[in-house]
N, CA, C and O of each residue as an XYZ file, in Angstrom:
852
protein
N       0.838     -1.199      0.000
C       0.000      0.000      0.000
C       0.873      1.249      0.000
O       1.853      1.337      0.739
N       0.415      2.440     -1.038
C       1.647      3.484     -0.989
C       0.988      4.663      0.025
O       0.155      4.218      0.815
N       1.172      5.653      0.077
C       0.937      6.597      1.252
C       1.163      8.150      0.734
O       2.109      8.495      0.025
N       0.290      8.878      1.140
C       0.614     10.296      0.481
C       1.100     10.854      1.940
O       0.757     10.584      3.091
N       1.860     11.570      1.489
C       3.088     12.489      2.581
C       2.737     13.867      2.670
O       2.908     14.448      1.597
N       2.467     14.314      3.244
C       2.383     16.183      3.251
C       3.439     16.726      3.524
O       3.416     17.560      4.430
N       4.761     16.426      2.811
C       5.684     17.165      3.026
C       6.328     18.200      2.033
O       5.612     19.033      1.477
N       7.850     18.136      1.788
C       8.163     18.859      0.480
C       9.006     18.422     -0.314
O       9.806     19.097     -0.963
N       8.865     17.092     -0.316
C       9.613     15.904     -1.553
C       8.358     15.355     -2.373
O       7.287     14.910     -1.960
N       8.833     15.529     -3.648
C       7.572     14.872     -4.487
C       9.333     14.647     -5.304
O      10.479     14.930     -4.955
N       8.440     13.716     -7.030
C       8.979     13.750     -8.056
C      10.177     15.295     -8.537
O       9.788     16.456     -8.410
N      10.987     15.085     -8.841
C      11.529     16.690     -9.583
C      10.683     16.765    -10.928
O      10.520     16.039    -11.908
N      10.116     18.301    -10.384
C       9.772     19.391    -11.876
C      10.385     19.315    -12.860
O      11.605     19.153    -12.903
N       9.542     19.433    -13.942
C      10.280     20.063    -15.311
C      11.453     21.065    -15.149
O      12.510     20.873    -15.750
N      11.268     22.122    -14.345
C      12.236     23.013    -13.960
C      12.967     22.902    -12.781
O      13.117     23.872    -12.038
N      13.548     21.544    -12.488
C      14.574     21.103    -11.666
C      15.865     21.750    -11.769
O      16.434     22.078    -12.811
N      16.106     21.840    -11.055
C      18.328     22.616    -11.233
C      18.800     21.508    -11.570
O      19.735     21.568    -12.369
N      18.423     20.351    -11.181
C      19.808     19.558    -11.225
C      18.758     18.143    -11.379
O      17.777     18.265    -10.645
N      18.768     16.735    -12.242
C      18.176     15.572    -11.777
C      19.507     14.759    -12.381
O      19.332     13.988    -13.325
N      20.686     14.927    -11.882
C      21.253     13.620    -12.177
C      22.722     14.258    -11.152
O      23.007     15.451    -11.045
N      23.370     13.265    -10.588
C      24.527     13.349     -9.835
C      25.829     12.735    -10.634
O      25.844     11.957    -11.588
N      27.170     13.492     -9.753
C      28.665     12.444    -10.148
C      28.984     12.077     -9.265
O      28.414     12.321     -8.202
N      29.716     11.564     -9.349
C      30.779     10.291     -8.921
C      31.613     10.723     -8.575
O      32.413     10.617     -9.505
N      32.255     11.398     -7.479
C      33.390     11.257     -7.246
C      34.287     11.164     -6.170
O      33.694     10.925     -5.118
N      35.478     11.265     -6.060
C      36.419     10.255     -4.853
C      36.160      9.086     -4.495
O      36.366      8.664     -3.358
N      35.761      8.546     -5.267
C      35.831      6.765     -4.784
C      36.571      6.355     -3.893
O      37.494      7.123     -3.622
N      36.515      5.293     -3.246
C      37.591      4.829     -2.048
C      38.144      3.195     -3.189
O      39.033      2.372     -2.969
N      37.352      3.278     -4.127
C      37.959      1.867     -4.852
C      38.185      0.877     -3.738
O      38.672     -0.020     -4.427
N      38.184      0.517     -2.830
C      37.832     -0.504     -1.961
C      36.704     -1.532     -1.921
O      36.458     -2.569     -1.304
N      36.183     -0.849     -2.770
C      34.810     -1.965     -2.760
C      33.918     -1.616     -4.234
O      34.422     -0.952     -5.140
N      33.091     -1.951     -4.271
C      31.881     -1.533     -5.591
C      30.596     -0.796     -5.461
O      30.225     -0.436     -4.344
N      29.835     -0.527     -6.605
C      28.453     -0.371     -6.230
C      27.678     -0.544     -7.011
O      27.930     -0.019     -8.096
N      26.466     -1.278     -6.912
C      25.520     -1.506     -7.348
C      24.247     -0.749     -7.842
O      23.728      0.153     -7.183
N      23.746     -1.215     -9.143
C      22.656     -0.318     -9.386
C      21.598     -0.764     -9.759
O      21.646     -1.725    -10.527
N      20.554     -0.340     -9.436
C      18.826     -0.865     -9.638
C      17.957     -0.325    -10.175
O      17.448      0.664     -9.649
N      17.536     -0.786    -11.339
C      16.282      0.468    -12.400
C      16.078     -0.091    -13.016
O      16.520     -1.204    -12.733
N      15.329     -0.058    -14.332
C      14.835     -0.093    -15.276
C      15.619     -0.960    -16.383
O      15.044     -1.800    -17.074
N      16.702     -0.731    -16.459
C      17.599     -1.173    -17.251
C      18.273     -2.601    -16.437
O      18.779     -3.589    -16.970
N      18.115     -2.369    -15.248
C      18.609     -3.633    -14.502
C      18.325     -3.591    -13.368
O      18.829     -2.966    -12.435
N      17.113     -4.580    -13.446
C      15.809     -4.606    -12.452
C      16.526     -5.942    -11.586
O      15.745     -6.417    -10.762
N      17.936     -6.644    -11.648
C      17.723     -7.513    -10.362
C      19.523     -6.935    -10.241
O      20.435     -7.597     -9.745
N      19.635     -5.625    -10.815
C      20.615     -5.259    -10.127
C      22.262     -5.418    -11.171
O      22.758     -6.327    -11.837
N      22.544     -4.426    -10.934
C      24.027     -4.788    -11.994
C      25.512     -3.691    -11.638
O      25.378     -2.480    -11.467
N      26.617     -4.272    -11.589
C      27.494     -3.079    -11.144
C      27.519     -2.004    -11.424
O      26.790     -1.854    -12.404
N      28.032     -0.944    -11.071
C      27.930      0.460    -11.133
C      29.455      0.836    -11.746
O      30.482      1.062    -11.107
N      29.268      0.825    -13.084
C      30.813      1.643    -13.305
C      30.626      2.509    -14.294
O      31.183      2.311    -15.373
N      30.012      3.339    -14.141
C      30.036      4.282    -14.399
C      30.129      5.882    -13.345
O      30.635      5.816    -12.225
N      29.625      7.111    -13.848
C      30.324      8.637    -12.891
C      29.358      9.447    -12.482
O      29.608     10.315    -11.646
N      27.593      9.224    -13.224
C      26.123      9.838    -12.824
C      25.442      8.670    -12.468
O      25.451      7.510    -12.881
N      24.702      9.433    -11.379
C      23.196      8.843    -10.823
C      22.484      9.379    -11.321
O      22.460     10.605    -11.436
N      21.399      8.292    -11.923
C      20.195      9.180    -12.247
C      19.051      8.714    -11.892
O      18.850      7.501    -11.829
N      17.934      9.814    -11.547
C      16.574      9.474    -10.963
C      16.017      8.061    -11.382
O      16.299      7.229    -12.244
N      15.234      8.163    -10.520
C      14.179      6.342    -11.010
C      15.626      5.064    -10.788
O      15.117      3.965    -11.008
N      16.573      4.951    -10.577
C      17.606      4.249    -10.520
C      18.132      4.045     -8.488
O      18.310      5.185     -8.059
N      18.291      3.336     -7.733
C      18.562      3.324     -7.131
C      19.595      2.414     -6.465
O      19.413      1.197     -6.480
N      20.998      3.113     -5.706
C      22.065      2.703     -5.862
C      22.991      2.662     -4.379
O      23.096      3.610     -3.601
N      23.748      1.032     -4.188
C      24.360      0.513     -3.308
C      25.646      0.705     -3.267
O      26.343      0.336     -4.212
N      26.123      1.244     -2.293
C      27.415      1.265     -1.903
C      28.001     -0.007     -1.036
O      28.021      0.174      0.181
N      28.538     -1.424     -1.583
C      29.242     -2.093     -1.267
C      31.144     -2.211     -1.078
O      32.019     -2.463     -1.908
N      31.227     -1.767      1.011
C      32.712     -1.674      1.210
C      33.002     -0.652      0.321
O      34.018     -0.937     -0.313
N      32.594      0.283      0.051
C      32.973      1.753     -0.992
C      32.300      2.504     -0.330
O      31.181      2.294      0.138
N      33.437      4.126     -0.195
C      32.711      5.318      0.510
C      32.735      6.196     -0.788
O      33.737      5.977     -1.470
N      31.858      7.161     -1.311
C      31.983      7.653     -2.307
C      31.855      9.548     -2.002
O      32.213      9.855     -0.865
N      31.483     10.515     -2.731
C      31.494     11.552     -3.258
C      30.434     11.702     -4.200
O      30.366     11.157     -5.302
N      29.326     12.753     -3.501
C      28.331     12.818     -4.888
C      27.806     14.264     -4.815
O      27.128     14.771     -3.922
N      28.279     14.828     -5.974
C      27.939     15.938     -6.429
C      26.465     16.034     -6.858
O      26.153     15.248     -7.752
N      25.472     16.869     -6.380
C      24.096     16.864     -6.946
C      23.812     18.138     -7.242
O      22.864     18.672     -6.665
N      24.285     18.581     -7.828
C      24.067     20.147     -8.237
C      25.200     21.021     -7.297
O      26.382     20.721     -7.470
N      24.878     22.080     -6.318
C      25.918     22.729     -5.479
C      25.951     22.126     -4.347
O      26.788     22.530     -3.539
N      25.177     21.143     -4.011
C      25.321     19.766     -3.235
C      26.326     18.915     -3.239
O      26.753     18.539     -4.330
N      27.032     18.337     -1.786
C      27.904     17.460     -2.045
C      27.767     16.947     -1.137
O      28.066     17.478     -0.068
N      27.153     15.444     -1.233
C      27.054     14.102     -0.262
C      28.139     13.072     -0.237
O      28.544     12.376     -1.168
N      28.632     13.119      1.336
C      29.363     12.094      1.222
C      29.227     10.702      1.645
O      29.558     10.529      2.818
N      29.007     10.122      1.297
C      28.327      8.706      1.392
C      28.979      7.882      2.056
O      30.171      8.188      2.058
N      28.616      6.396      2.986
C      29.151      5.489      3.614
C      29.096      4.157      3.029
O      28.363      3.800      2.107
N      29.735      3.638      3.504
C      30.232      2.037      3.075
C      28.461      1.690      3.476
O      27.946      2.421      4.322
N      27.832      0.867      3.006
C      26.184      0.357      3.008
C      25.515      1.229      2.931
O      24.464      1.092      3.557
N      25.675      2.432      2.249
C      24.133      3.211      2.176
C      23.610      2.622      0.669
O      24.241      1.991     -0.179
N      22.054      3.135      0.685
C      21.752      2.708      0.025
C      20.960      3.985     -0.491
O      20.191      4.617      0.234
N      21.154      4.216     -1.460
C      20.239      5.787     -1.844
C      19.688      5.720     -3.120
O      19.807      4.660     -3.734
N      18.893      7.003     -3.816
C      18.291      7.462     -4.918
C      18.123      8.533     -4.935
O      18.207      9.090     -3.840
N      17.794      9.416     -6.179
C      17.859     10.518     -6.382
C      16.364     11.450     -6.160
O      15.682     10.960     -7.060
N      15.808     12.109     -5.735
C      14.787     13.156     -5.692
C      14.786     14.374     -5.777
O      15.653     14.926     -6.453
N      13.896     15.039     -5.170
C      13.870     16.450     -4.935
C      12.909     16.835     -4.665
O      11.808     16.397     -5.001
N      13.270     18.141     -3.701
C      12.184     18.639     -2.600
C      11.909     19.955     -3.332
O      12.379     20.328     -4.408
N      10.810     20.752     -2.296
C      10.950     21.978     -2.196
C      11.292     22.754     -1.385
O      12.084     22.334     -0.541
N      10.759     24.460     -1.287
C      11.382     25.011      0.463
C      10.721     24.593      0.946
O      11.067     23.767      1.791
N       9.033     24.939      0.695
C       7.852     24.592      1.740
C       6.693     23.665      1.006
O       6.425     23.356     -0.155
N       6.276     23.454      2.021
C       4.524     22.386      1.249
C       3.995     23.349      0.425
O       3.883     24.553      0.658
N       3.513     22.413     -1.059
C       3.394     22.854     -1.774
C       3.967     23.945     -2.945
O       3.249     24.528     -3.757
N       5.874     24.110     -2.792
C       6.167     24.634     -3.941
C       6.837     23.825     -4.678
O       6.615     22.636     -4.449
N       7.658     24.084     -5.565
C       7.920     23.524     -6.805
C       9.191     22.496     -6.076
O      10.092     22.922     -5.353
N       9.009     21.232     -6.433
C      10.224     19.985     -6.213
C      11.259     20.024     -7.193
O      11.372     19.235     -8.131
N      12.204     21.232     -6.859
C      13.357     21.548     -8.169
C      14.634     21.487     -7.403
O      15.613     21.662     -8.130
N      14.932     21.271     -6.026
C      16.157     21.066     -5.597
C      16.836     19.667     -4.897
O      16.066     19.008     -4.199
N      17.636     19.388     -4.981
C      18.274     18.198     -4.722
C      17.694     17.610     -3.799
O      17.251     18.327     -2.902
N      17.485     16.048     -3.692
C      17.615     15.854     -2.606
C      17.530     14.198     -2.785
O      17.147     13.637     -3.812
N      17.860     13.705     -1.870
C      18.666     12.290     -1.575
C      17.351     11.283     -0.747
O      16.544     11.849     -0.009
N      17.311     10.317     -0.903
C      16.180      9.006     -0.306
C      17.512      8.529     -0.008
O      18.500      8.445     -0.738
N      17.299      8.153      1.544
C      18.141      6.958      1.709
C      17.590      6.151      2.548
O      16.929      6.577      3.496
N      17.819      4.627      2.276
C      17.377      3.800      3.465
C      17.550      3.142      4.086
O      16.731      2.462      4.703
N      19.186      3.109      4.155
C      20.260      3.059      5.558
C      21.911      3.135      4.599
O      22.281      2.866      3.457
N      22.553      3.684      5.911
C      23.894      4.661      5.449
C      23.716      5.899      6.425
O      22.841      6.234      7.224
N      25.190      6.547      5.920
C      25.644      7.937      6.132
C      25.643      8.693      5.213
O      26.272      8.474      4.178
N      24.714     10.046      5.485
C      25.555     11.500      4.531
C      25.785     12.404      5.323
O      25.257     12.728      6.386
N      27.048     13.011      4.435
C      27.497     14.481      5.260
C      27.297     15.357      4.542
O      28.191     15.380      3.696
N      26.248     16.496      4.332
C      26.188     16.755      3.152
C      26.067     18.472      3.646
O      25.545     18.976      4.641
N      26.946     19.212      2.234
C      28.028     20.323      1.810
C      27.249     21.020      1.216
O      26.813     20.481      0.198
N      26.586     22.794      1.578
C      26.207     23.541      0.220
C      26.984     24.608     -0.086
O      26.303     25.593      0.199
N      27.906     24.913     -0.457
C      28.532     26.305     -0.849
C      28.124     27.040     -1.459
O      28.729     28.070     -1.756
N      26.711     26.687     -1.930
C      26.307     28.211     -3.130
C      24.860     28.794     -2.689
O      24.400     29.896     -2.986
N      24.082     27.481     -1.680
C      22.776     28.043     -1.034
C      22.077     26.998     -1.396
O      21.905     26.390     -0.339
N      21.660     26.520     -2.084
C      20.731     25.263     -2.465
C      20.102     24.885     -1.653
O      20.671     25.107     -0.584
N      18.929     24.271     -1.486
C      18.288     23.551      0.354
C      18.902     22.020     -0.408
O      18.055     21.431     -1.080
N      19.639     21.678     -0.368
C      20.442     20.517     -0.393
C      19.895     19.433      0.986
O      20.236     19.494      2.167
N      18.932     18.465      0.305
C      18.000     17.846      1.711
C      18.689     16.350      1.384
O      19.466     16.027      0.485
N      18.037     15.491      2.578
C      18.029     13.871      2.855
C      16.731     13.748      3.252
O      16.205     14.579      3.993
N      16.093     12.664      2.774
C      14.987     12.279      3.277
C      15.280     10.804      3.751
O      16.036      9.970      3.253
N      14.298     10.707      5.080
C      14.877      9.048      4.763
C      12.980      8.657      5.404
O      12.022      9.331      5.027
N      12.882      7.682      6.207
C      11.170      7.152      6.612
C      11.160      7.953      7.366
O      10.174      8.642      7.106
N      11.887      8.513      8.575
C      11.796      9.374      9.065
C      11.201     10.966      9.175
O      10.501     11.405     10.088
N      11.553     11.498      8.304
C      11.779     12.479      7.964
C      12.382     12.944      7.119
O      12.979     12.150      6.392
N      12.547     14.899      6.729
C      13.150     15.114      5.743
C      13.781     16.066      6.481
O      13.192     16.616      7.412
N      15.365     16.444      6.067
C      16.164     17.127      6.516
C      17.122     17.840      5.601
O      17.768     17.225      4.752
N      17.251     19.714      5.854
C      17.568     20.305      5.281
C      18.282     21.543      6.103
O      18.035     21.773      7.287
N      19.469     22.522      5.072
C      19.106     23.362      5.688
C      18.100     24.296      6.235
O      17.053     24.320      5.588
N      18.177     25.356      7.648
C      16.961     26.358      7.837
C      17.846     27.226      6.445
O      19.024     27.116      6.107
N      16.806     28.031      5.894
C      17.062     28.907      4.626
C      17.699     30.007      4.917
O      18.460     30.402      4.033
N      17.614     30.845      6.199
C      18.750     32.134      6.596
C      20.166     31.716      6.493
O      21.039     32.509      6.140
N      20.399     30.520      6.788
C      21.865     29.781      7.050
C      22.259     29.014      6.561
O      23.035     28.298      7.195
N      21.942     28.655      4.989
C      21.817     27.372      4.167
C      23.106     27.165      3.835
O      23.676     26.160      4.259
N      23.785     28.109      3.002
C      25.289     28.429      2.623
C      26.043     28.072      3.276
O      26.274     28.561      4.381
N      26.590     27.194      2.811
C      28.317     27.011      3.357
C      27.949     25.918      4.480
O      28.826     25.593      5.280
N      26.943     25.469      4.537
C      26.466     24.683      6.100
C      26.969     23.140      6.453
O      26.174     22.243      6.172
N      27.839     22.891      6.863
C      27.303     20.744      6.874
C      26.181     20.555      7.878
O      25.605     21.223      8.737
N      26.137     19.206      7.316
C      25.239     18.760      8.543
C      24.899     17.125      8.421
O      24.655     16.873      7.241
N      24.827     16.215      9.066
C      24.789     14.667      9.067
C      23.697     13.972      9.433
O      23.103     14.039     10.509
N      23.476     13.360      8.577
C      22.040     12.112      8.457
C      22.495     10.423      8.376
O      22.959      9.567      7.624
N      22.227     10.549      9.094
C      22.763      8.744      9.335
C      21.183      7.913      9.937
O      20.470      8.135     10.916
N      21.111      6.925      8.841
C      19.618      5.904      9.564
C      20.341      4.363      9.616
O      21.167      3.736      8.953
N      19.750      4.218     10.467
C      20.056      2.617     10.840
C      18.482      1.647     10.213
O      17.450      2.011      9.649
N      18.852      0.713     10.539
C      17.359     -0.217     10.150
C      17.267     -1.052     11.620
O      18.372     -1.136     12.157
N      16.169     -1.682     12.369
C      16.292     -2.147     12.911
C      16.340     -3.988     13.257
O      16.344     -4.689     14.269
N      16.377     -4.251     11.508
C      16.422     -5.890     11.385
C      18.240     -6.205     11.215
O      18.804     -5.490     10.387
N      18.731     -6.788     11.645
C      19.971     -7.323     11.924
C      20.681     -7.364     10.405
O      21.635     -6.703      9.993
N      19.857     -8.400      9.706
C      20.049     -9.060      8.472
C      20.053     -7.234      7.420
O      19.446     -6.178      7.597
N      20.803     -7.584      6.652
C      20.564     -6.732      5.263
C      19.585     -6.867      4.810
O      19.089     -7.993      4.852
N      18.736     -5.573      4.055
C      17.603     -5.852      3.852
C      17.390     -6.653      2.309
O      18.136     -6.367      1.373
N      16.428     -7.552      2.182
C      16.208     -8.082      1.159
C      16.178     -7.247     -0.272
O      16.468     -6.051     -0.229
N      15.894     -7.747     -1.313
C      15.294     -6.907     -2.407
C      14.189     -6.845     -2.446
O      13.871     -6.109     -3.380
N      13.131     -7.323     -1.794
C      11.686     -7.063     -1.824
C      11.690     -6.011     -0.765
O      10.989     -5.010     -0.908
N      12.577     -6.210      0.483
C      12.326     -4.479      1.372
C      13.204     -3.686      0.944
O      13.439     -2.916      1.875
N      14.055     -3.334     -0.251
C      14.417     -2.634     -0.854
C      13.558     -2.009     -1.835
O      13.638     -0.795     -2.025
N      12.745     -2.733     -2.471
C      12.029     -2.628     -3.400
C      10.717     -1.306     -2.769
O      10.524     -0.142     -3.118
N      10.018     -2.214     -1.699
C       9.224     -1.258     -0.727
C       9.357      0.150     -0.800
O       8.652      0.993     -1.353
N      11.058      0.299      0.288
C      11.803      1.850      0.381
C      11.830      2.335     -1.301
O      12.046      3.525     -1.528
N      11.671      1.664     -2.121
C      11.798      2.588     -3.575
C      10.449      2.757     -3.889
O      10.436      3.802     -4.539
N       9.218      2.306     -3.800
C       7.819      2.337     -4.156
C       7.615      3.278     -3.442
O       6.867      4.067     -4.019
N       7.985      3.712     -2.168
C       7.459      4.187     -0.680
C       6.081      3.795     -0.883
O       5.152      4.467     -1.329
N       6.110      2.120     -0.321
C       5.561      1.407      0.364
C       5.808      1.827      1.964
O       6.901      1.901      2.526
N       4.347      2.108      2.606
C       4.399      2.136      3.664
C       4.364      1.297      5.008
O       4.176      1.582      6.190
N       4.717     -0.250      4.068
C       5.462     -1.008      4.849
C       6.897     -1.042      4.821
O       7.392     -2.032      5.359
N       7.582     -0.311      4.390
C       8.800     -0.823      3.814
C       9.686     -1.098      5.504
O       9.062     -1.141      6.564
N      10.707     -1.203      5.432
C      11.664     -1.550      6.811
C      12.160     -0.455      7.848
O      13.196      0.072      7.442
N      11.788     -0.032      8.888
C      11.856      0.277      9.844
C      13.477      0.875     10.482
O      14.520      0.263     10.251
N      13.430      1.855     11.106
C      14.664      2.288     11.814
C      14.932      3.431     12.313
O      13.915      4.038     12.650
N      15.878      3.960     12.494
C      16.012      4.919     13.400
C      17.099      6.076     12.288
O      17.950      5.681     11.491
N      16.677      7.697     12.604
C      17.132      8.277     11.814
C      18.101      9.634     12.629
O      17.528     10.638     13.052
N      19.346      9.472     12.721
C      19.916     10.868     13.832
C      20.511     11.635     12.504
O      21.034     11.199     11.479
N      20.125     13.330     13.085
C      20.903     14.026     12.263
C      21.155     15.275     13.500
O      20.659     15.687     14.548
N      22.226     15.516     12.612
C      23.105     16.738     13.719
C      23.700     18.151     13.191
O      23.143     18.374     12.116
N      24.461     19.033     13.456
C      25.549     19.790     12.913
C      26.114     20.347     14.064
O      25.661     20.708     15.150
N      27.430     20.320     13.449
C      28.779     20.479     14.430
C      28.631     22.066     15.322
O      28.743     22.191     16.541
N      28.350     23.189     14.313
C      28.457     24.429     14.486
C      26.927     25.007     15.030
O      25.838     24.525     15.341
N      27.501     26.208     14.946
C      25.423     26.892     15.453
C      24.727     26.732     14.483
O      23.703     27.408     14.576
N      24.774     26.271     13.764
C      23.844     26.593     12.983
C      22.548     25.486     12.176
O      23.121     24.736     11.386
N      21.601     25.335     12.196
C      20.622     25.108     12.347
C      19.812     23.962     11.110
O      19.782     24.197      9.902
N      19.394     23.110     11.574
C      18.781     22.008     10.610
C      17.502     22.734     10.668
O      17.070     23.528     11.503
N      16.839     22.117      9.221
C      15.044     22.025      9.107
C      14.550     20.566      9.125
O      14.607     19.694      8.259
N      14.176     20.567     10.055
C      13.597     19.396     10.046
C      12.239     18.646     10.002
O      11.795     17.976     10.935
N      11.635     18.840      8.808
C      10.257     18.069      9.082
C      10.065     16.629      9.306
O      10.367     15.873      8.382
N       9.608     16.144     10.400
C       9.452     15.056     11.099
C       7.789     14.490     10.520
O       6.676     15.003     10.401
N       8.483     12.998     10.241
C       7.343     11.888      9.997
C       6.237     11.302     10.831
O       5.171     10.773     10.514
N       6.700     11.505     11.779
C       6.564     10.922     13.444
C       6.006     11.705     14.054
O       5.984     12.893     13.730
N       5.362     11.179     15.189
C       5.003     12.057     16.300
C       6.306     12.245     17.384
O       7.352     11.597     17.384
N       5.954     13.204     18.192
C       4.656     14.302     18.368
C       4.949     15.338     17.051
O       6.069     15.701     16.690
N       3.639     15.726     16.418
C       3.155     16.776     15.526
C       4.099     16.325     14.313
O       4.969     16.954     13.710
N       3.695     15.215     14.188
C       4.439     15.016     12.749
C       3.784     15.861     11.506
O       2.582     16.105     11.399
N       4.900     16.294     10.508
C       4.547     17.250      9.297
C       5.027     19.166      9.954
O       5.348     20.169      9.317
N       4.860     18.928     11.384
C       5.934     20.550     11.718
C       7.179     20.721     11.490
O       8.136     19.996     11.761
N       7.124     21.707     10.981
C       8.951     21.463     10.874
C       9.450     22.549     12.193
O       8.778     23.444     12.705
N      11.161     22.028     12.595
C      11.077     22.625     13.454
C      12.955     22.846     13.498
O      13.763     21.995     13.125
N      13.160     23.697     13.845
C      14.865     24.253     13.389
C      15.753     23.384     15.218
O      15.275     23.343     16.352
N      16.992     22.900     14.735
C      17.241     21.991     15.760
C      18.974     21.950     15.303
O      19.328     22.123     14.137
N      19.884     21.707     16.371
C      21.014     21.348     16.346
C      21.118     19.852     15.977
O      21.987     19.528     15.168
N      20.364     18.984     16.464
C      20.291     17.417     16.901
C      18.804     16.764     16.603
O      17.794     17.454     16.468
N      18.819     15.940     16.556
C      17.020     15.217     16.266
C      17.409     13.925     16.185
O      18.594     13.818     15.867
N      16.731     12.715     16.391
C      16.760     11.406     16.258
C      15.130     11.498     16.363
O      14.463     12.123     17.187
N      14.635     10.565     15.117
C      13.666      9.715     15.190
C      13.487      8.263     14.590
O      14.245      7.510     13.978
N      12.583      8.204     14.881
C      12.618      6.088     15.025
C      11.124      5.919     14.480
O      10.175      6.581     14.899
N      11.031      4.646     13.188
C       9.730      4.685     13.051
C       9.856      3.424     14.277
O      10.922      3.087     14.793
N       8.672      2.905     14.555
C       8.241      1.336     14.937
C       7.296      0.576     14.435
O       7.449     -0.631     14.623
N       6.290      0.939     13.809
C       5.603      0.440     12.640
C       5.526      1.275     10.921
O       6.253      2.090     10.353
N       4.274      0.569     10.554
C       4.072      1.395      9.789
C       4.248      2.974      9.586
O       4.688      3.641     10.522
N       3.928      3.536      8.450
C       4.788      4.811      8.035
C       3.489      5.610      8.863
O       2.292      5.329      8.792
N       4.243      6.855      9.784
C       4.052      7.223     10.607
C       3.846      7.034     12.197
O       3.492      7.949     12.941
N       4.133      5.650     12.628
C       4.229      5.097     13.787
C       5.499      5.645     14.502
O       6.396      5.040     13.915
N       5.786      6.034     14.954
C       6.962      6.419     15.919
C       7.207      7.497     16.962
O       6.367      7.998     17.710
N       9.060      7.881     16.842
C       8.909      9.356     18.157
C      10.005      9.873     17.827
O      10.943      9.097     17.645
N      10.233     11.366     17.643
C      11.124     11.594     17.630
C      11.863     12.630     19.092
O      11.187     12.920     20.079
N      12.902     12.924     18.966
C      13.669     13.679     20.091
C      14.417     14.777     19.725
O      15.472     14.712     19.094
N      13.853     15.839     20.135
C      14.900     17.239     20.151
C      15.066     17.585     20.952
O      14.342     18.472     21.404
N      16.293     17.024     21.737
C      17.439     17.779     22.725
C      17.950     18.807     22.290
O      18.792     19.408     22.957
């Protein structure tokens, strides 16, 4: 069953900045895998763009991904795809932004972009006074032991609102300030400006809690 979201990730617009990413700094330590259309049970990744509708594994490889003035740095098991949000509910889905559904990003804007992560959790971005120049870190865990299958991979790409379960912390080092619209209760769909946040689904999509210390 799929689920409508009231947030500010949909499909990217016709008038997107950016729908495709590069490749770069590889750690060559490991590989990565890719999933779409063209290779629906999965096929190596050697090539230097991501592109939408395609979704892609980092096996023992930490990578570098440029998404416009965006720069995500990725962990050994994430597992991501390409989107895009807006600033607020209801405007145009033309800026970067990242699905992931377990891994690390550290992710870089030097020119202003709302350069976001979404994961079941939530969606996370810069606040817009302080967007420039900002980091800030999104890391989700899952809470089944095992790697997730390709059918709960499959789920997290439908956003099936069964898909697999976990916990989502994001932070930044300096003062300066995340947006965070939360999936979860309490008052899920507020967004709310935060140094720190962790939330956790436990069931289905919208079951959970999140925490701002």
């Amino acid at each position: 069953m799929t689920r409508a979201v009231a947030s500010t990730s949909s499909p990217c617009a016709t008038t997107a900045k950016v729908t495709s990413a590069e490749v770069a700094n590889k750690s060559n330590s490991g590989y990565l895998m890719k999933y779409g259309a063209d290779a629906p049970k999965g096929a190596k990744f050697t090539g230097d763009t991501f592109k939408q509708h395609d979704w892609y594994e980092l096996h023992n490889e930490v990578i570098s991904l440029s998404f416009g003035s965006t720069t995500y740095e990725l962990s050994e098991g994430a597992i991501v795809m390409l989107s895009c949000s807006g600033t607020t509910v209801g405007t145009v889905a033309k800026y970067p932004m990242l699905r992931m559904l377990q891994g690390r990003a550290v992710v870089t804007d030097d020119v202003g972009w709302y350069g976001s992560v979404q994961t079941e959790e939530g969606l996370f971005n810069p606040v817009a006074a302080n967007r420039k120049g900002m980091d800030f870190q999104v890391s989700r865990n899952l809470h089944q032991e095992a790697q997730p299958t390709f059918n709960e991979k499959f789920r997290w790409y439908a956003n099936f609102s069964d898909q697999p379960i976990g916990k989502t912390v994001t932070f930044t080092t300096g003062s300066q300030l995340i947006n965070v619209t939360p999936y979860v209760p309490p008052s899920a769909g507020t967004c709310r400006h935060v140094n720190h946040a962790t939330l956790e689904t436990t069931g289905p999509y919208g079951h959970g809690w999140a925490k701002y210390p």
